[in-house]
C-alpha positions in Angstrom: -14.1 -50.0 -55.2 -12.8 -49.5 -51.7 -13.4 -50.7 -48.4 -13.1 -48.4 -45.7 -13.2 -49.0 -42.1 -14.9 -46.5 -39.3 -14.2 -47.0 -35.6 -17.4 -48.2 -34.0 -17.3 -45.0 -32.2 -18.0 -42.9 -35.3 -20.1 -45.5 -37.1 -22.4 -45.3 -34.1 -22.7 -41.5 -34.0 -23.3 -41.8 -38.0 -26.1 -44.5 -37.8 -28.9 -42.5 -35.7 -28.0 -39.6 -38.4 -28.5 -41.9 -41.5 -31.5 -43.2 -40.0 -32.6 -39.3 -39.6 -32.0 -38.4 -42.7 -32.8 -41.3 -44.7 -29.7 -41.5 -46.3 -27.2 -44.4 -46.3 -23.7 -44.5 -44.6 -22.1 -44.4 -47.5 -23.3 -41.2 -48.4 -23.2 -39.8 -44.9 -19.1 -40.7 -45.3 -19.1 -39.1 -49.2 -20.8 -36.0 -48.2 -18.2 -35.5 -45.4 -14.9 -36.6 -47.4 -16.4 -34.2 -50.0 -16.5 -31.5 -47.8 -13.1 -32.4 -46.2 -11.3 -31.5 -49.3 -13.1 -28.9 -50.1 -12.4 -27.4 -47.1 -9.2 -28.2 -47.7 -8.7 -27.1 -50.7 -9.7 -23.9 -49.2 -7.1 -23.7 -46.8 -4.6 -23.6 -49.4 -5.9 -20.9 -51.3 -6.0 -19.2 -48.2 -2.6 -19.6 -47.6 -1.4 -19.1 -50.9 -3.3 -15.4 -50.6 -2.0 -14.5 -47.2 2.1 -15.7 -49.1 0.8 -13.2 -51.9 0.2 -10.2 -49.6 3.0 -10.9 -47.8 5.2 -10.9 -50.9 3.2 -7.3 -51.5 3.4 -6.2 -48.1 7.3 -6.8 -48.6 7.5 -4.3 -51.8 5.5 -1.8 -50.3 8.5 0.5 -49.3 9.9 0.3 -52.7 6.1 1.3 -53.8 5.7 4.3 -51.7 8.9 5.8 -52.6 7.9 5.6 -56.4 4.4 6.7 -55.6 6.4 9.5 -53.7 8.2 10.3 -56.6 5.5 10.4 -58.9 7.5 7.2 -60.6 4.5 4.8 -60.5 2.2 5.8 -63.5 3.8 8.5 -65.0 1.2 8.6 -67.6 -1.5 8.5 -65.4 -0.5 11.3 -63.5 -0.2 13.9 -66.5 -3.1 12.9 -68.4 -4.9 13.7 -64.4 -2.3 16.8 -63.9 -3.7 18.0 -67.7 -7.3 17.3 -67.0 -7.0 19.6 -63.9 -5.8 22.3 -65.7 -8.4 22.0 -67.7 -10.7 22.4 -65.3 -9.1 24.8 -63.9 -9.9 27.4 -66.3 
């Protein structure tokens, strides 16, 4: 177990909302650290997503010029280049 301390000033904007809600302090305090990190824990995915397409954004020269080239999925493209010939005819 902990103890944790609250500045009067929040424990008396928490009290008229336990008394509200019927719930105790404790949980009042839970719910909001629980929420904290989660929110948290948000953040950093968020910021590991925006490094990610940053890293992307970084290789998209070297993609175009492939795409360009008809480099990037060789295979793809001549199975689609058959298939129009195909219908083609």
């Amino acid at each position: 177990m902990i103890t944790i301390t609250l500045s009067p000033k929040l424990l008396s904007e928490i009290e008229p909302l336990a008394i509200e809600t019927h719930q105790s302090i404790d949980a009042i305090v839970n719910a909001a650290v629980m929420e904290y990190l989660r929110l948290m824990q948000k953040r950093k995915l968020r910021e590991q997503r925006a490094k990610q397409y940053a890293e992307l954004a970084a290789m998209w020269h070297e993609l175009v010029e492939d795409i360009a080239d008809e480099k990037w999925l060789s295979v793809e493209n001549e199975s689609l280049y058959k298939f129009e010939k195909r219908l083609a005819k």
